[in-house]
Structure formats: structure tokens, C-alpha cells
C-alpha positions in Angstrom: 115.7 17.5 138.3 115.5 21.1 136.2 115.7 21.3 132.7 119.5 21.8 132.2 119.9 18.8 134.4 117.5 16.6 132.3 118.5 17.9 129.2 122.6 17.2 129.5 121.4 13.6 130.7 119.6 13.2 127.2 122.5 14.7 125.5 124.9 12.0 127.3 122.5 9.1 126.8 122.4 9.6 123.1 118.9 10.4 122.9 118.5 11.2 119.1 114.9 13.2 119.0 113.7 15.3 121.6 110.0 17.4 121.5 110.1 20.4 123.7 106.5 22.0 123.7 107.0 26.1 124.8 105.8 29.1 123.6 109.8 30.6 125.4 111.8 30.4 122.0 114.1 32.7 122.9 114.2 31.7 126.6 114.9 27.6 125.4 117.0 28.5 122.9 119.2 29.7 125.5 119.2 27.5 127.7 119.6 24.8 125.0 122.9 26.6 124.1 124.4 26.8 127.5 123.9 23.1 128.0 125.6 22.4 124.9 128.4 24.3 125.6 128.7 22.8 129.1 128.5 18.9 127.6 131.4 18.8 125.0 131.1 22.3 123.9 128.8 21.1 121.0 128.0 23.2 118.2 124.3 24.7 117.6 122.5 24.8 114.7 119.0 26.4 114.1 116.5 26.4 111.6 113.6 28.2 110.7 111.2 27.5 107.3 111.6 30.8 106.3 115.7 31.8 106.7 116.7 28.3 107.2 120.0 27.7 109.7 121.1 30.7 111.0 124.6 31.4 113.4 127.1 29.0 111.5 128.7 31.3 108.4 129.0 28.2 106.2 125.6 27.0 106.6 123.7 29.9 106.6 120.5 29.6 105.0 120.6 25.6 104.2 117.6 24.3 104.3 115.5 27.2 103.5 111.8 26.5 103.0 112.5 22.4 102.8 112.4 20.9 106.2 113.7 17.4 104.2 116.6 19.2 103.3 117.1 21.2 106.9 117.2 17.3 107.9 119.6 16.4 105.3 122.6 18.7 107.0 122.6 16.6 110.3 124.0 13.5 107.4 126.1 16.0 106.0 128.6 17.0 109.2 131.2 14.5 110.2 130.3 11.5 112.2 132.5 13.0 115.1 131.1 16.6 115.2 129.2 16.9 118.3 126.2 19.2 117.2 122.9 19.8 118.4 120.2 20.8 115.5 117.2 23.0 116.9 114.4 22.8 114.4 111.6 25.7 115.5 107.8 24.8 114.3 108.6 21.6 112.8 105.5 19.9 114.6 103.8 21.0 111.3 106.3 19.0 109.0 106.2 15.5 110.9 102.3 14.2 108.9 105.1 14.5 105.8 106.0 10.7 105.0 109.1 11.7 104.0 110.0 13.9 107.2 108.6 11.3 109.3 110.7 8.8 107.2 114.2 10.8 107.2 113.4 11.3 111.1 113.0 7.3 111.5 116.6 6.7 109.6 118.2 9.5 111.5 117.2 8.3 114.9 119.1 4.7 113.5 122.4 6.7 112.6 122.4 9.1 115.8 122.6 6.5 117.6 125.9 5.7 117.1 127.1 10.1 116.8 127.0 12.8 119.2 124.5 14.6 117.4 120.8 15.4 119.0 117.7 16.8 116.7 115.7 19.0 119.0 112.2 20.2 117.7 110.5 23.1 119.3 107.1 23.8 119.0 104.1 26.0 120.7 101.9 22.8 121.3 102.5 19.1 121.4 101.3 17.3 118.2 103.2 13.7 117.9 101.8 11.5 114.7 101.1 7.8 116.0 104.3 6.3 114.0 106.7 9.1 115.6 105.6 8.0 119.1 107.8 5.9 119.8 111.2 7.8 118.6 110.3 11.3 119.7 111.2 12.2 123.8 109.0 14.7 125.3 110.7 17.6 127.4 108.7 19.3 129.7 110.4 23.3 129.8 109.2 25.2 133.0 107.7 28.8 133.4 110.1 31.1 134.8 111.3 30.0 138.3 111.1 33.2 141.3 114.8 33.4 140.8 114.7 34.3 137.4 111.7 36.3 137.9 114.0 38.5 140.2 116.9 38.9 138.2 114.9 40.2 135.8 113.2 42.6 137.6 116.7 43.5 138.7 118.1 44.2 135.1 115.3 46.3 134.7 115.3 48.6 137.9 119.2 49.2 137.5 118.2 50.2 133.7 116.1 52.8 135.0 118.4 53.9 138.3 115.7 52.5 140.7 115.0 50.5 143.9 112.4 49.1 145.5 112.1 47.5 149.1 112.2 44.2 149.8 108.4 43.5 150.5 107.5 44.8 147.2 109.9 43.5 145.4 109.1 40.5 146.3 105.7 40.8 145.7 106.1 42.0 142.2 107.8 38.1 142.2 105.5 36.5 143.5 102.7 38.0 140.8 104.4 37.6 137.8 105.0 34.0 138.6 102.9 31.9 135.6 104.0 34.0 133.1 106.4 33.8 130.4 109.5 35.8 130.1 108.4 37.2 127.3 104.9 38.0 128.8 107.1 39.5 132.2 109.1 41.7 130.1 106.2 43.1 128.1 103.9 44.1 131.5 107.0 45.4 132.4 107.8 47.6 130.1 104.2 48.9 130.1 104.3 49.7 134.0 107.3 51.7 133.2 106.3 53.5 130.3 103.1 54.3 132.8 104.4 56.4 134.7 108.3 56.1 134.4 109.1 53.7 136.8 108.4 49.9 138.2 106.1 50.9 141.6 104.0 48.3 144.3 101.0 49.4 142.1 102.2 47.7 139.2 100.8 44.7 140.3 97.4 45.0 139.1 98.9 45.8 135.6 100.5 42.2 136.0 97.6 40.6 136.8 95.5 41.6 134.3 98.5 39.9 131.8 98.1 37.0 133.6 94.1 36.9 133.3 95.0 37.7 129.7 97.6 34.2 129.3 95.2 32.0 131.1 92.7 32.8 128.5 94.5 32.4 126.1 95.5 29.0 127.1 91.5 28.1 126.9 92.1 25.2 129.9 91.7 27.3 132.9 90.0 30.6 134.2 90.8 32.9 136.1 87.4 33.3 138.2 86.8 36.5 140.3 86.4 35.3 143.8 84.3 37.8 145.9 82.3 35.5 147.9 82.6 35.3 151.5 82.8 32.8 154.2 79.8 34.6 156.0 77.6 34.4 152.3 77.2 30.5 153.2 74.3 29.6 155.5 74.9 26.7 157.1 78.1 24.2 156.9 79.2 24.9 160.0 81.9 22.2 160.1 83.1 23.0 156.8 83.5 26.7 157.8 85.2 25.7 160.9 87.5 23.8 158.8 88.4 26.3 156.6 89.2 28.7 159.3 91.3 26.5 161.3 93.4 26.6 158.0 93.1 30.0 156.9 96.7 31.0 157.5 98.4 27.6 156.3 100.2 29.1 153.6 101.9 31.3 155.0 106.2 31.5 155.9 105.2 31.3 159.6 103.4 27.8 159.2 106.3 26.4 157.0 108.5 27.3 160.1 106.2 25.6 162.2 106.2 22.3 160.3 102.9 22.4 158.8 102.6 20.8 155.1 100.7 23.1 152.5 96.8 22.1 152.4 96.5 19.4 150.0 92.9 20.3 149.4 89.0 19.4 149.4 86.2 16.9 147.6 82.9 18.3 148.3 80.0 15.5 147.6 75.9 16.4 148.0 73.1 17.4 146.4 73.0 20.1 143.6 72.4 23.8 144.7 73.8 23.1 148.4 76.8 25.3 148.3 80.2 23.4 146.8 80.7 25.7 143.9 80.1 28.9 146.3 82.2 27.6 149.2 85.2 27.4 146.6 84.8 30.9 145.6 84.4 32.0 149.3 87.6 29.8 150.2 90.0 31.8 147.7 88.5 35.1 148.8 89.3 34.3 152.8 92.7 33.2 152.0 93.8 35.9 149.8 94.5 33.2 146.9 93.5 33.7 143.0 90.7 31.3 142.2 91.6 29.4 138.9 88.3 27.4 137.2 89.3 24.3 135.5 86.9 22.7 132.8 88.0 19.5 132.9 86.0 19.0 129.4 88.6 21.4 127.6 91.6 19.3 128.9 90.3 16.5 125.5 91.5 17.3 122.6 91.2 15.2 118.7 95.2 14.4 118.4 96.8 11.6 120.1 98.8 12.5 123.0 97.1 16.3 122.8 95.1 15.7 125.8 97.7 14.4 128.2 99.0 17.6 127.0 96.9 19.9 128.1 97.0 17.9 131.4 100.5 18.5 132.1 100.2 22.3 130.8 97.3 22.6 133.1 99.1 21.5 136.2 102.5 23.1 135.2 100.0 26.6 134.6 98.7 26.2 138.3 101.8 25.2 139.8 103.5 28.8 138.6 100.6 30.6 139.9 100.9 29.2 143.5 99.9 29.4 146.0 96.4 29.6 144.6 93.0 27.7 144.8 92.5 25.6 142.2 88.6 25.0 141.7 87.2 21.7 139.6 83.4 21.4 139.0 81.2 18.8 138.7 84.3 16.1 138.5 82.2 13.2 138.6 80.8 14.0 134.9 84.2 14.5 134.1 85.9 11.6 134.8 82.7 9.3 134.5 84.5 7.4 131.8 87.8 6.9 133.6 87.8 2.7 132.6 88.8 3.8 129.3 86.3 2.0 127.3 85.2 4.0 124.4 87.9 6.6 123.8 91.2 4.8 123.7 91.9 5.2 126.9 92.8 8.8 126.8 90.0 9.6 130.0 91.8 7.2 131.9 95.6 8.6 131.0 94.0 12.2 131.8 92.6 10.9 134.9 95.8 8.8 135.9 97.9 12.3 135.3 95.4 14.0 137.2 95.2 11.7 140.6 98.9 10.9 140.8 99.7 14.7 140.5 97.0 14.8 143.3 98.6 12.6 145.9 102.2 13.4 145.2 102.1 17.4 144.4 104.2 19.9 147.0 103.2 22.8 145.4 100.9 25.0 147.6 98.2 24.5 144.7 94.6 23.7 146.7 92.3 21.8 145.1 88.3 22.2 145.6 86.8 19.6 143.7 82.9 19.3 143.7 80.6 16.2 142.7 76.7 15.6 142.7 77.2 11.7 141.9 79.6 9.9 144.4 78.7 6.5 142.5 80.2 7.8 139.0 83.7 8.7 141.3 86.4 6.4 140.4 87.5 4.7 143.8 90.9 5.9 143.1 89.3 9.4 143.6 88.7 8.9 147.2 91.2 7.3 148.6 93.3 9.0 151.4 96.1 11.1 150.6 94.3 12.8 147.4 92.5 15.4 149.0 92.3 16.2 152.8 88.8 15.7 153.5 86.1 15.0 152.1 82.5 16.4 153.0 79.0 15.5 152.3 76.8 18.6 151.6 73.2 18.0 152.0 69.9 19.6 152.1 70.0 22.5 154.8 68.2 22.3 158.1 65.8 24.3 159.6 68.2 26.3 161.2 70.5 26.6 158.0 67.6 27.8 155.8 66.9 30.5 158.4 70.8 31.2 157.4 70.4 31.1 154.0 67.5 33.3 153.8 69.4 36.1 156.0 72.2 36.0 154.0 69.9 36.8 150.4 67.6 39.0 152.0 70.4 40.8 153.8 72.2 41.4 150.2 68.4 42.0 148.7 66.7 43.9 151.4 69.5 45.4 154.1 67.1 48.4 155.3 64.2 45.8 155.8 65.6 42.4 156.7 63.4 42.3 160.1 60.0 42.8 157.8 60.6 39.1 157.0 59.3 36.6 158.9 62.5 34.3 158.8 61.5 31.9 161.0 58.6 31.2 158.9 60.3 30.9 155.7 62.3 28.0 156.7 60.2 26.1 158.8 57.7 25.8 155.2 60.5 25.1 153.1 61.7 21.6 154.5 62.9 20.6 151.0 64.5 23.2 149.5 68.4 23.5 148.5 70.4 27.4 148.7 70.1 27.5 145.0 66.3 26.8 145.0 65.8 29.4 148.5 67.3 32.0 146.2 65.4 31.4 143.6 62.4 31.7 144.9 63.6 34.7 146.2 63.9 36.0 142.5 60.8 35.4 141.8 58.9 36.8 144.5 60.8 39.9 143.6 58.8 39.9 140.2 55.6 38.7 142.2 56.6 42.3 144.0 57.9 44.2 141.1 55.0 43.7 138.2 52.4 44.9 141.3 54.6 48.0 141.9 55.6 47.2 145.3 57.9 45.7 147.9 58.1 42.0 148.0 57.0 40.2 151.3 57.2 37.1 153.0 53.8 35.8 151.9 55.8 37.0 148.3 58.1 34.2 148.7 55.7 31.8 150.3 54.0 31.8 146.8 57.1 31.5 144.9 57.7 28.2 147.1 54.6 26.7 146.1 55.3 27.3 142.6 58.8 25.5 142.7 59.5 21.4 143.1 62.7 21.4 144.9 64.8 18.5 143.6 64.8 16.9 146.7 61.2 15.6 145.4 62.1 15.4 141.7 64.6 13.6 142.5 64.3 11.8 145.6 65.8 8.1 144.9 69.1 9.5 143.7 69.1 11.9 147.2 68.3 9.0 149.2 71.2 6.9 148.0 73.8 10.1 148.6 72.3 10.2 152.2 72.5 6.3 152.7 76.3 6.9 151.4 76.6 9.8 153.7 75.1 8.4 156.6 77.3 5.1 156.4 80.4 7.3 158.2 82.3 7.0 154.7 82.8 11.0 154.8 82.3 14.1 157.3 79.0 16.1 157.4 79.9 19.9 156.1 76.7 20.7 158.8 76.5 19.9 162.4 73.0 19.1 161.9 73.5 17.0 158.7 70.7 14.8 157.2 68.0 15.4 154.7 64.7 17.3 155.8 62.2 15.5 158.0 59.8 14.9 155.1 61.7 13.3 152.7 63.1 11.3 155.6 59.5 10.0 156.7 58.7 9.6 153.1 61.6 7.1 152.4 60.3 4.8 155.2 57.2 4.7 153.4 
């Protein structure tokens, strides 16, 4: 159901308050009228603090810097006038007790008239004792077909055409953007260099890395990894391959769904955060970061919020890679005990927008702690696979160590002894191989010289590799792993031989 829809069936059920959190004044303001001109031609009233209502000749300026009184005029019109009141920024009025009080007797006498209060406001902030007498309404971003009438309007302003392909690309970026925000970009391109050109579409998304910002929830990440910068994970790789073109037209026509998307589980400094940069960059998808900590916010109902504006963000910038971090800290909490259950509302928005979404939006979520997961969190139908990262083989550190000393050392990859370097470090994650590599470049570096394998050896001996720092907690993932709850990401999965003979100890 779209807005207008939803909206006439509030208007026809009588619903006396509605919340509508958008930053598109103008653009809900419109759409607000149209509906209530289409159910009962009613009349529309609007009211700022500063001119009060505006439109109606006999009203104008009622109300003016006294939201009690802006309140009063809905008492004031006969009981039979159909009317809808839109009140802009009166979030900040409803802590008032005798706002909140005038709203609670209004929504008594509305009841009973064909009259609907409609507050609009940048953010939702709903005091506790308005709860239950305030309706949220969710207003969307632009769809693509509004998107393209625009950019429509705006090409026959200027006597200009573009072809097909890129005008439908110049769609398809300014999707996630507000109208206002569209317009704007717009009108910069043009004044550019006179005229709306395939180019443009860097200029648009450099406003959208600017909004995201701005809405302090997600980033958007630069994704320049590759699928060859991963050493190892051969299964995972194959995965991703065998998917790489399942978002495009010719696998809708073939029947295939969009890619729900992936839960990555293992051991820190294996690869999940790197494999979800290297996924958007193979499939051509902006990479969007989400900090799941930022979705918590003080004020109740704030942080459901944020939820819903976080998946309603991602949803208008599909098809896109949506990458999650370290969810297990996140959502540690998810019982509810402690914090009014707000974790577990956030986390119940989060999982059933998970297992019912159709919006090409894939999800990478990574965790070092399968035991803080809630079970809901792995259950079928949330994510497409799930894979266990672990400790890299022999073969995969030989990998690893190409890949870094071919980005390091391109002119003199075959002075290192490769085979070497992974055969004596049988404990050691990607993170902890290129770290080591770091610092036999300052072994090489403070000695005025080029950095060799017997460089690196040292480093390794000068590094405990988690694996041994934290060898209980490992063991448990592997036991987890190894019970055929979830797919290996290598063919030759399994933790290194030593910490395997150790554990029998």
C-alpha cells in the first residue's frame, strides 16, 4: 500500500492524530492535499509557529506563535466541516502539558467529526503519554517514477534529450534522495556546464554521500577491494561468483529471486570485513556501512526510528550491498533485559525486515562470537548462507602473503621465499600476516634497506597471533564449525595443525 492509499484509509477510519516523520515538506504537503481533495474534497489548513495558518483568507495568521491556540481553531470550525489541519515542527510543542492535554481532548471530539490533525516533523520524537493517540506514517523517498518525471520537467526546461540508457541511469542514482536534494544536484549539473549530461552522475553521487552523512546511521564506504585481494576462501569466492550477475534484468527474466544475502562467522582478522568490501566492488554495487550502535538513541520510540529510516535509506539506494560489522556485539542484548526492551524491538525490526524484504538490498553481516547470536539470527530464510571463516591453511597463507607482497613489493615478489613464510606461520590470521608485514618493513626501513623474508620471520616471532591468546574461545568456534551447523568459506577449512594437536592435550 503507498502513501496516498494509507493515508485516505486513515482519513476514512477517523484516525484523529497522525505523526509523519520527513524532512519532504513541500513534497508531503502535496501529497497530503491531493488526498484530501480526492476523500470528500476536505479543506487544508497549515500552520507554522512563526506565520501561523496560511491558505484560508479568514484564518490567516491564527495561531501565530501559540501552538495551544493553532489547536484551538480545529474546536472552532463546524462539527460538519471536513478539514485536515497540518501542523509543521510541532514535535517540539508535544513535552507542553497543555499541548499534550488539548491533543488528548481533541482526539475524544474527532472522533465523532471528519476532521484529522496531521503533525509533520524532521524526526520522530513521541512523549510516553502521546503513545498511544498519535499514528505513525511512514512517507517514502521518491519512487523511479517520480524520479523521472522530474528529470523530465527539467530537460524540456532546457530543450534537451537524453537517450534512454542514460536517462535511466541518471534514475537509478538519484534514487535515495529527497526531492529537494534531486532538484538541487540538478540544478548544479546544469549550471556546470549548461545542460543535464551521463557525466552528471558523479555530481549525484557525491549528494548522496553528502545525505547519508548527514543521516549519521549509515556510510557510504569506498569499496575498492577485490575478489583476487582475498587469499584463501575458496568456497566463499566460488559463491560469490556464481552470483555475480544476480541482479541484473536478465536474471529477473530468468526467475531468479534477488540475493537475500550473507552471515560470515570466524575468527577476528580472517577476512569478513574485507570480503564485504570486495563483494560490492565485483558487483558494481555501492557499499553502505551500518553501525548498528548509532541506530540507539535516549527518546522512546527514537531508536525503532532510526531502524525504519535505516532500512527505508537502503531500500532507495538499491540494489546496493549493505555491510553490518561485528553484529554479535550489537545485538548481544537482544532478551531485552536492561534497556526496556528497545535492543530487542531494534533487533525484531531488524530480522523480520531480514526474512521478508524484496528489495535487491544484500546484506553482509559479520560476527566473531556465534554464542552471543540470537537463534533467531540464524535461522533459514534470513540470510542465504552462512560461512565459518577460520584460521588460513598453509596453502591460504602462501595466498595471503602474495597478495601483500604483490601490492608491497610487485618488482620483487620472487625474492621472497613464500613457501617458507607460511609453512612457519601455522597460527596466524590475514590481519596478523599483514601486520607482520608492516613491521618488517620498519625492521627494513630504520636499517636503510629492503625488507626480506628473514625481515618478516622476525616480525613473526615478535607477534602472538590470537589463535594462542585466545585459544579456548577459537576452539569452541571450530567445535561449532566442525559440527556441519554452517559451510566452510575454505576448501581446506580447520584451524592449524598446532593448535589442533594442542587442544588434544
Amino acid at each position: 500500500m503507498n502513501f496516498n492509499d494509507e493515508f485516505e484509509l486513515l482519513l476514512r477510519a477517523r484516525y484523529p492524530l497522525i505523526y509523519i516523520p520527513t524532512r519532504e515538506e513541500e513534497r508531503v504537503e502535496a501529497a497530503i492535499t491531493l488526498s484530501a481533495k480526492q476523500h470528500g474534497n476536505r479543506g487544508v489548513y497549515i500552520w507554522d509557529f512563526v506565520d501561523g495558518y496560511q491558505g484560508n483568507p479568514n484564518d490567516a495568521g491564527f495561531g501565530r506563535r501559540n501552538p495551544l491556540q493553532a489547536l484551538e481553531l480545529v474546536e472552532k470550525l463546524p462539527a460538519t466541516v471536513a478539514a485536515v489541519f497540518v501542523l509543521r515542527d510541532f514535535h517540539r510543542f508535544l513535552d507542553d502539558v497543555s499541548v499534550a492535554r488539548k491533543l488528548r481532548n481533541l482526539t475524544r471530539l474527532l472522533k465523532s467529526q471528519p476532521k484529522n490533525i496531521v503533525i509533520l516533523s524532521p524526526q520522530l520524537a513521541i512523549p510516553e503519554d502521546l503513545g498511544d493517540v498519535l499514528t505513525v506514517l511512514e512517507f517514502p523517498l521518491p519512487y523511479l517514477s517520480e524520479i523521472k518525471i522530474e528529470l523530465e520537467r527539467l530537460l524540456s526546461a532546457t530543450g534537451q534529450t537524453l537517450e534512454t540508457r542514460a536517462m535511466d541511469e541518471l534514475v537509478r542514482s538519484c534514487q535515495g534522495l529527497t526531492m529537494e536534494r534531486i532538484r538541487r544536484v540538478l540544478a548544479k549539473a546544469i549550471a556546470t556546464h549548461g545542460s543535464l549530461q551521463p557525466e552528471d552522475v558523479e555530481l549525484i553521487l557525491e549528494e548522496k554521500r553528502q545525505t547519508i552523512r548527514q543521516t549519521q546511521i549509515l556510510d557510504f564506504y569506498p569499496a575498492t577491494e577485490k575478489i583476487s585481494d582475498i587469499g584463501g576462501l575458496d568456497n566463499l569466492k566460488d559463491w560469490l561468483l556464481r552470483r555475480g550477475g544476480a541482479f541484473t534484468e536478465r536474471a529477473r527474466q530468468y526467475g531468479l529471486p534477488h540475493p537475500r544475502g550473507l552471515l560470515l562467522v570466524g575468527i577476528q582478522g580472517t577476512g569478513k570485513s574485507l570480503t564485504a568490501k570486495a563483494i560490492a566492488h565485483h558487483w558494481h554495487l555501492p557499499l553502505l556501512r551500518l553501525d548498528v550502535g548509532r541506530l540507539f538513541a535516549g527518546l522512546v520510540g527514537e531508536s525503532e526510528s532510526r531502524t525504519r529510516q535505516m532500512i527505508q535509506l537502503a531500500e532507495a539506494l538499491a540494489p546496493c550491498v549493505l555491510w553490518i560489522d561485528e553484529i554479535d556485539k550489537a545485538f548481544a542484548g537482544a532478551d531485552g533485559r536492561g534497556d526496556s526492551g528497545t535492543t530487542s524491538r531494534v533487533f525484531g525490526t531488524f530480522i523480520t525486515w531480514l526474512a521478508e524484504k524484496t528489495s535487491p538490498v544484500f546484506v553482509v553481516a559479520t560476527a566473531n562470537n556465534i554464542q552471543a547470536l540470537p537463534p533467531e539470527m540464524l535461522r533459514r530464510g534470513r540470510f542465504d548462507e552462512i560461512f565459518f571463516v577460520g584460521l588460513p591453511s598453509q596453502e591460504e597463507r602462501r595466498s595471503i602473503f602474495a597478495v601483500h607482497l604483490s601490492r608491497l613489493r610487485p618488482h620483487n615478489l620472487n625474492g621472497y621465499d613464500l613457501d617458507r613464510l607460511a609453512y612457519e606461520t601455522p597460527d596466524f590470521s590475514g590481519a596478523e600476516i599483514e601486520q607482520m608485514l608492516i613491521e618488517a618493513m620498519h625492521l627494513g626501513f630504520s636499517q636503510n634497506r629492503d625488507f626480506t623474508t628473514e625481515d618478516v620471520l622476525e616480525a613473526a616471532s615478535q607477534i602472538i597471533p590470537l589463535a594462542r591468546t585466545a585459544q579456548d574461545q577459537i576452539q569452541l568456534l571450530q567445535d561449532w564449525a566442525a559440527a556441519g551447523r554452517v559451510r566452510l568459506a575454505s576448501r581446506q577449512g580447520g584451524i592449524s595443525s598446532r593448535i589442533q594437536h594442542q587442544s588434544l592435550q
